[in-house]
N, C-alpha and C positions, 0 to 999 in steps of 0.2 A: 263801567270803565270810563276814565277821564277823557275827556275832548282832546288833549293832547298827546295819550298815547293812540287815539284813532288817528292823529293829526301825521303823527312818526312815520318814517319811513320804516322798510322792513328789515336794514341794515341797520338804520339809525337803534330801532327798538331791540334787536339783537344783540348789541355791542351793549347799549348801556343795561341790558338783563345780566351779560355778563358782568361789568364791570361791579353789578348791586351783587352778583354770586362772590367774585371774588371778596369783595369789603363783608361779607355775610362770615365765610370761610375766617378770616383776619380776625373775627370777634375775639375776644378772648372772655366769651361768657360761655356756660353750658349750652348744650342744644334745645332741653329743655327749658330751658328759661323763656319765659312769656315773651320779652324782648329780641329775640331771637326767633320765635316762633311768627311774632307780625310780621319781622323783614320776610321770614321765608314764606310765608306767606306772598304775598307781595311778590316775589321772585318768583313763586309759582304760575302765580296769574297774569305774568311779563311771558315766561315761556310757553306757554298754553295759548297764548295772544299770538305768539309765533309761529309754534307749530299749527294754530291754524291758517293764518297765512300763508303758509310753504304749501298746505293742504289746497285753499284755495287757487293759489297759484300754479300747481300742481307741477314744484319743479320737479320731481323726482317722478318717473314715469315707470311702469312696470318694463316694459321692454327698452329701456334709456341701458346705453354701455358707458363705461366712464369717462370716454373720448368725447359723449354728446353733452355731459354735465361743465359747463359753464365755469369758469376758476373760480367769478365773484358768487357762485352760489354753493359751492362745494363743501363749505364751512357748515351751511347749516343742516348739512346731516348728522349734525352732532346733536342738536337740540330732542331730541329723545332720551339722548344720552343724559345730556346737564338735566332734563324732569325729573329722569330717575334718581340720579343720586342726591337732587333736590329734596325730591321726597322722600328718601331712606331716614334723612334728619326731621322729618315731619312725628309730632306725636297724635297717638289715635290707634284705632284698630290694627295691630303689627301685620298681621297675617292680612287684611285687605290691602295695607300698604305696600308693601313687600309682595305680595301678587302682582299689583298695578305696576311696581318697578319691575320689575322679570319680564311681564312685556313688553315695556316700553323697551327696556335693553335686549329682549330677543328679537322686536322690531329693529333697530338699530344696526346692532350684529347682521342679520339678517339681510338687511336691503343694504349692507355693507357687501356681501358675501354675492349677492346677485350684478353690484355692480365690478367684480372682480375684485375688488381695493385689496384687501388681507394676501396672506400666505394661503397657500394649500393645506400647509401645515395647521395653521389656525383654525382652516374650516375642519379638517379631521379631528382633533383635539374638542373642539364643539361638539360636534356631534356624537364623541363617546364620550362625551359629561353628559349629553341627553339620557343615554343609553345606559346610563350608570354602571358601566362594566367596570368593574374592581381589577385594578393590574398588584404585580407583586412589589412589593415596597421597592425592592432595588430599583426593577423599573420606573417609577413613578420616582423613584428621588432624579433617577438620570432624567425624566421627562422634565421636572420642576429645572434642575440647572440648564437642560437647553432652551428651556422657553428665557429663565432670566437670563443669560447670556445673549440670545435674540434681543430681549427689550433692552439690554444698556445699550447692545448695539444700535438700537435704533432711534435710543436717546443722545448718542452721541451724533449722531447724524442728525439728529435735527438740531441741534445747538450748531455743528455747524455751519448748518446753511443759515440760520439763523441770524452766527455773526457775520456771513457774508452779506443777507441783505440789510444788515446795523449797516456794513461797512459802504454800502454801493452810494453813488454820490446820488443825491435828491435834488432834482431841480423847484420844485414845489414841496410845499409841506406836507407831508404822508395826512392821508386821510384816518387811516388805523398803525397803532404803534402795532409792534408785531413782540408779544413779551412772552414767553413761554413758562409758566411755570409748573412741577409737577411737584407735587402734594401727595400724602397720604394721608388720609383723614382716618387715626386708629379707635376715633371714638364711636363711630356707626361701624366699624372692623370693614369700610370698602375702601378701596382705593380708585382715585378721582386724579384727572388730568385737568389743572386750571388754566383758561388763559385769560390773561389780566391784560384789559385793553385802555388805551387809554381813550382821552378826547372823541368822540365824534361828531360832527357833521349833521345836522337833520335836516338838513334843504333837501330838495330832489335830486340836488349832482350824487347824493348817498343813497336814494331812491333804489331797487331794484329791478320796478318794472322802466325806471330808465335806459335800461341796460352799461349803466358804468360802472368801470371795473378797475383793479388795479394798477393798471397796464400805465395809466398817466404817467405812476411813479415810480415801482417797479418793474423787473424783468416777470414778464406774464408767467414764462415755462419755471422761472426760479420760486414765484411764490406759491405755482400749480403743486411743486414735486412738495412742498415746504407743508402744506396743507395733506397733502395725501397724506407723507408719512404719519403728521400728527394721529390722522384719522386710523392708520393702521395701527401705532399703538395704544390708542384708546380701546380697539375693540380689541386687543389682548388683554386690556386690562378688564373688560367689560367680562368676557369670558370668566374671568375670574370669579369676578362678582358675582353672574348668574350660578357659578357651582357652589358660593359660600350663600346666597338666598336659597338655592334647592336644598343646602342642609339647614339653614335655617326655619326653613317651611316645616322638612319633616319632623324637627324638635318639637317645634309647636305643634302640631298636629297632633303628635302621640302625648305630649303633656294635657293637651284638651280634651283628647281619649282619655288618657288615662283619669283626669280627675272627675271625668261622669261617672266613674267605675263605681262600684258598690265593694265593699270588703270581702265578698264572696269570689267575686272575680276579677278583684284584682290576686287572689290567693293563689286562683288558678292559673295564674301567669305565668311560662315556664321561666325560670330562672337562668338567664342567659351568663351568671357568672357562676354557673356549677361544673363545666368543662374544665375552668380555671381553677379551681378548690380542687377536684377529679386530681389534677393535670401536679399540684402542689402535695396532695395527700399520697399521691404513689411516688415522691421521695423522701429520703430518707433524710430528715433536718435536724441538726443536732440542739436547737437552741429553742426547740418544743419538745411539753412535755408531754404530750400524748405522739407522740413520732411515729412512723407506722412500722413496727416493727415484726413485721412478717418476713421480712429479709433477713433478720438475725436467727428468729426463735421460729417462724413457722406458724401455720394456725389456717384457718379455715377462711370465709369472707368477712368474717368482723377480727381479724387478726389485729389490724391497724389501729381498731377503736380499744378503749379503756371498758367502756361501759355498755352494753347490750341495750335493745328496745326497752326491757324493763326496769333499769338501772342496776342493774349487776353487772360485776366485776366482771371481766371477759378473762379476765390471766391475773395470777399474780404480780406486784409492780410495787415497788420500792418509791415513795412519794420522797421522802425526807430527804436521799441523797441528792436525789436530781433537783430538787430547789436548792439546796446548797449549793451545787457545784452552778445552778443557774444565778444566784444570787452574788456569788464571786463573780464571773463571768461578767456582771451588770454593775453591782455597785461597789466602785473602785474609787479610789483617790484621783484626784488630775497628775498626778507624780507616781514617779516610783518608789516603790518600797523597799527598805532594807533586805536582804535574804540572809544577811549573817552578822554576825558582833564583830570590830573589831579585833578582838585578841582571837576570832577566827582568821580571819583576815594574816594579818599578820601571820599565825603558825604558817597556811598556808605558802605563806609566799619564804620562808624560811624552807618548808620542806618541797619547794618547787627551787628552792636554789637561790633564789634573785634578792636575796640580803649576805652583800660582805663582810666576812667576819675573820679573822684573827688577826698576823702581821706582828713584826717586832716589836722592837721599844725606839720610843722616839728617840731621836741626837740630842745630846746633850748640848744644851747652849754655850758658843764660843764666848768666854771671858777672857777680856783683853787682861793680860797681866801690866800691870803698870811699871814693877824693875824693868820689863823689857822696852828698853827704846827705840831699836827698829821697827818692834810692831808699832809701838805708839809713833811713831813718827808717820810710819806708814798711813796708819789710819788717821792723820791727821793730814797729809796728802791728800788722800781720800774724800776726806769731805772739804777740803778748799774746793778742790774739782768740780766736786758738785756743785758747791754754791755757786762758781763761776760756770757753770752749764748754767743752773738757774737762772743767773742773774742776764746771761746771754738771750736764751730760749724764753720767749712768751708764752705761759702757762696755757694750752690748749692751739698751739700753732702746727704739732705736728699733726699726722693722717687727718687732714682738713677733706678730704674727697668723700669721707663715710659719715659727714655731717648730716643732720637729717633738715 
């Protein structure tokens, strides 16, 4: 290890492991890429540097209540936390990895749970994911909506206190920015709480066996509650985690049984989707063509099957109809088909009534006679009229309101 991170304070080295996690997280390369693999590395062996420090230091004491836990060191009960999901992104033996993080995050949870921090609710919740009791889906979808309704609530409470200590006047320059952000990293499938710090300080004023603490610049009790909650919804989130590694664990485990297997036994294996075949074959499906049809016709224990142990016929059974009426069924047009001709069409609708048909003889057309001069005058009236309407009225000025 360098002279300089021996050199660090234990605040000092804390703040900037975070701020190299954060910039790690921001990558925008795969996890497994080499380049990715040295920083996290590297952030590994920053948090490891830490946690033994808090170790050596031995702030965190068995019989310690959260009244005796310190505001400036309360933060780093987190550093279990950040190993672990550090490590989920590490590549190497999945299953040693993925052990060593279930600890560290049952550690965490754990000496969370001792120091009161969480809900009641979170410790019981824990402890029947230990217990892997199966609840029924209904309950378990109602349990999944109150925990998420718990966490926004308790993300909205910390943004904001959060903007309140943005907003509190600072007479000196904060030693740590205070930036909360949460993340969900869906590429290792955990979900992780970041907090991205800025700037620190590495003289001894940031020191922690100095004993200084917030309080210079902030309200002590504001930045105390500001840190708890943090701490409380990490270990909901953490809870999480540990019940998606214990199904990840048991995956691997039975896939690495299984592939020692020999062909013999794996044969022997009971088939855990035969309930489900069982559970399908005792109805009655129209769109197969071996159906079971002992509900219509009747028959003994192979009623349902076409064919016996030895491959004979168990009943007689008409193949040709039913793939035709299967094959209509399946292969169709994208459109619809005609079902009748025109001059069908038509009759119909002639003998349902809905075509008019007879009626007299048209009028005969008025011809003006021309010996007659009163009509012809008249109709010479007539069309002055109009023209002088015309010539009055602009061609498209009246009903102007049903313009479009």
């Amino acid at each position: 290890m360098s002279t300089d991170i021996q050199n660090m304070s234990l605040n000092g080295l804390y703040y900037n492991t975070k701020c190299l996690w954060t910039e790690l997280q921001a990558l925008d390369i795969p996890s497994n890429n080499s380049e990715y693999q040295a920083k996290l590395e590297k952030v590994l062996l920053l948090l490891d540097e830490c946690k033994e420090r808090c170790d050596k230091l031995a702030l965190f004491s068995e019989n310690e209540t959260l009244s005796d836990v310190q505001t400036n060191t309360i933060e780093f009960l987190l550093i279990p936390s950040y190993q672990a999901n550090a490590l989920l992104k590490k590549e190497g033996d999945r299953i040693q990895i993925i052990s060593k993080a279930k600890t560290l995050l049952m550690g965490f949870v754990e000496k969370c749970f001792s120091l009161e921090i969480p809900d009641s609710e979170d410790e019981l919740y824990y402890k029947k994911s230990l217990t892997k009791a199966k609840s029924s889906a209904e309950k378990s979808r109602a349990e999944k909506i109150e925990r998420y309704k718990a966490e926004k609530a308790l993300k909205d409470k910390i943004h904001s206190i959060k903007n309140m200590l943005d907003s509190a006047p600072k007479n000196k320059p904060n030693k740590i920015e205070f930036s909360n952000q949460f993340l969900t990293d869906f590429t290792s499938g955990v979900r992780t709480i970041n907090f991205s710090a800025g700037q620190t300080n590495n003289s001894s004023s940031n020191n922690i066996e100095d004993g200084e603490n917030y309080e210079d610049d902030l309200d002590s009790d504001i930045v105390r509650e500001h840190l708890i909650l943090l701490i409380k919804l990490q270990v909901k989130l953490e809870i999480e985690n540990i019940i998606m590694i214990n199904n990840e664990l048991e995956l691997l485990e039975n896939f690495i049984k299984y592939s020692k297997m020999n062909v013999t036994e794996k044969n022997q294996l009971p088939d855990l989707r035969a309930p489900n075949r069982q559970s399908i074959a005792n109805k009655d499906i129209d769109w197969k063509l071996d159906t079971n049809l002992s509900s219509s016709r009747g028959g003994g224990s192979n009623s349902g099957r076409l064919l016996d142990s030895k491959g004979k016929p168990t009943k007689t059974f008409v193949i040709t109809d039913q793939k035709i009426q299967t094959k209509k069924g399946v292969f169709q047009p994208g459109y619809s088909l005609p079902t009748k001709s025109i001059e069908q069409f038509i009759d119909e609708e002639f003998e349902r009534g809905n075509v008019i048909t007879g009626g007299g003889k048209e009028p005969p057309e008025n011809i003006l006679d021309e010996d007659d001069e009163d009509a012809v005058d008249a109709e010479t009236m007539k069309q002055r009229k109009w023209d002088e309407f015309t010539d009055d009225v602009v061609k498209g000025s009246g009903n102007s309101s049903n313009r479009g």
